[in-house]
C-alpha positions as CSV (number, residue, x, y, z in Angstrom):
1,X,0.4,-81.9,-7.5
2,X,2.6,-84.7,-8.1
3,X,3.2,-84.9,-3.7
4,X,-0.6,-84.8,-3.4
5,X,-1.1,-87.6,-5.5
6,X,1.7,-89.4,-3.5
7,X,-0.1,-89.1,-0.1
8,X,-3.5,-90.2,-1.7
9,X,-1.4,-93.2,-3.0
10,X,-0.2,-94.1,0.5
11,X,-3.4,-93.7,2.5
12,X,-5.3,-95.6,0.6
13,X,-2.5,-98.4,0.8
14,X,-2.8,-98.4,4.8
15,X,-6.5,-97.8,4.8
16,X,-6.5,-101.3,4.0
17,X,-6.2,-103.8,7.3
18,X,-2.8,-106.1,7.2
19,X,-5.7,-109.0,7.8
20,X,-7.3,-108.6,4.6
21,X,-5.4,-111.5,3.1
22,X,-6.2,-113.6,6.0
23,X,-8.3,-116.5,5.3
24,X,-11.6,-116.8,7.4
25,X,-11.6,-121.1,7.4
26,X,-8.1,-121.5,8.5
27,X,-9.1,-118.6,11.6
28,X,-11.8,-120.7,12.3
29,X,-10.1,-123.8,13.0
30,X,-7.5,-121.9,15.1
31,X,-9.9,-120.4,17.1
32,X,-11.8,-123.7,17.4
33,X,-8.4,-125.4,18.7
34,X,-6.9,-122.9,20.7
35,X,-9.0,-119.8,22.2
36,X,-12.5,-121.7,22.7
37,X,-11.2,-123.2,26.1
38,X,-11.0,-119.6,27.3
39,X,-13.2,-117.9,24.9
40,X,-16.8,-118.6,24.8
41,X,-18.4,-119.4,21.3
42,X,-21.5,-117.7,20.0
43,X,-24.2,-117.9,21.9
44,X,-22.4,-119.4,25.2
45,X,-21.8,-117.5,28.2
46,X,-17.9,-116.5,28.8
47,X,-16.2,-119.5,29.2
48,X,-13.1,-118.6,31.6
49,X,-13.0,-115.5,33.9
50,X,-12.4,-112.2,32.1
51,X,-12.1,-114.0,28.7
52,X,-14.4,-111.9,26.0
53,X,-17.1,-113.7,24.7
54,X,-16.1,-114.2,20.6
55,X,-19.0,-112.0,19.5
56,X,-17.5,-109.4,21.8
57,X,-13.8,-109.7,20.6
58,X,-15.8,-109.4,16.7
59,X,-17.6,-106.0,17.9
60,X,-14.3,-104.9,19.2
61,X,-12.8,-106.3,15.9
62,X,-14.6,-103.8,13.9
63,X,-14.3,-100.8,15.9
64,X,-10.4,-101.5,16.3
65,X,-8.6,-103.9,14.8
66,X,-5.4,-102.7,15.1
67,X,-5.7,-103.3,18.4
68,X,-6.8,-106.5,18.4
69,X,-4.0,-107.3,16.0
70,X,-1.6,-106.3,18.0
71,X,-3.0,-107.9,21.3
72,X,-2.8,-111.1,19.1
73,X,0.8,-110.2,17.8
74,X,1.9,-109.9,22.1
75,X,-0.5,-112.0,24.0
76,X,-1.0,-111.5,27.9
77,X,0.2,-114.5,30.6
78,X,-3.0,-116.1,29.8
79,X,-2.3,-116.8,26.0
80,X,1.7,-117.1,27.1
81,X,1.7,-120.5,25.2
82,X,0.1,-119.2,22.0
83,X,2.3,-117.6,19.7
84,X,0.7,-117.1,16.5
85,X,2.4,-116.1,13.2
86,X,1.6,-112.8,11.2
87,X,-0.3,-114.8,8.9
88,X,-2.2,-117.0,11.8
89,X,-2.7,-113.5,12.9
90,X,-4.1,-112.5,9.9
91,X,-6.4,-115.6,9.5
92,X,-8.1,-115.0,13.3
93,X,-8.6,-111.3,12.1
94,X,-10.3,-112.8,8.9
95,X,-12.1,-114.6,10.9
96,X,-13.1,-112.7,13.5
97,X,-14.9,-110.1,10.7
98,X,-17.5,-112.7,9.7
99,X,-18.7,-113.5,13.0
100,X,-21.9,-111.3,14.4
101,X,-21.3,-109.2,17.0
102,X,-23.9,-109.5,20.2
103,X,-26.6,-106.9,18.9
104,X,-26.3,-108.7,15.5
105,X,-27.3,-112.2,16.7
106,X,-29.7,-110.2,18.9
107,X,-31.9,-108.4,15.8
108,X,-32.1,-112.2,14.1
């Protein structure tokens, strides 16, 4: 019983996303300095070849963020001079979950 009660304990401690403590304003502002030339904002078409459009990379967000977090934890050569920390990481992630996704700004 006692091991049971163990594992229930753990999942739910990893059910919850590393992000959650990230705070959404300070993502905002980093994503607004440093992925916007590449990136294109809501509503915009994609600003840089092959660069997601943000309400993409939110969609995707939400369906995998683990993923994303860990594409922003080891950036490709195009983000080479971007190195965020876990909690800049953290923040974008925050972020990233309050923005609509494309069939969201669509149904408004």
């Amino acid at each position: 019983m006692f091991r049971v009660l163990a594992i229930a304990a753990f999942m739910t401690t990893i059910a919850i996303p590393a992000w959650a403590d990230g705070n959404p304003a300070a993502g905002r502002e980093l994503v607004e300095q440093s992925c916007t030339t590449c990136h294109a904002t809501l509503g915009a078409r994609v600003a840089a070849d092959a660069a997601p459009p943000l309400s993409q990379i939110a969609r995707d967000n939400r369906a995998n963020g683990t993923w994303i977090h860990a594409w922003l934890s080891n950036p490709h050569r195009a983000m080479a001079g971007i190195m965020l920390s876990r909690q800049q990481i953290d923040d974008v992630m925050a972020y990233l979950s309050t923005l609509p996704t494309e069939r969201e700004r669509k149904r408004t």
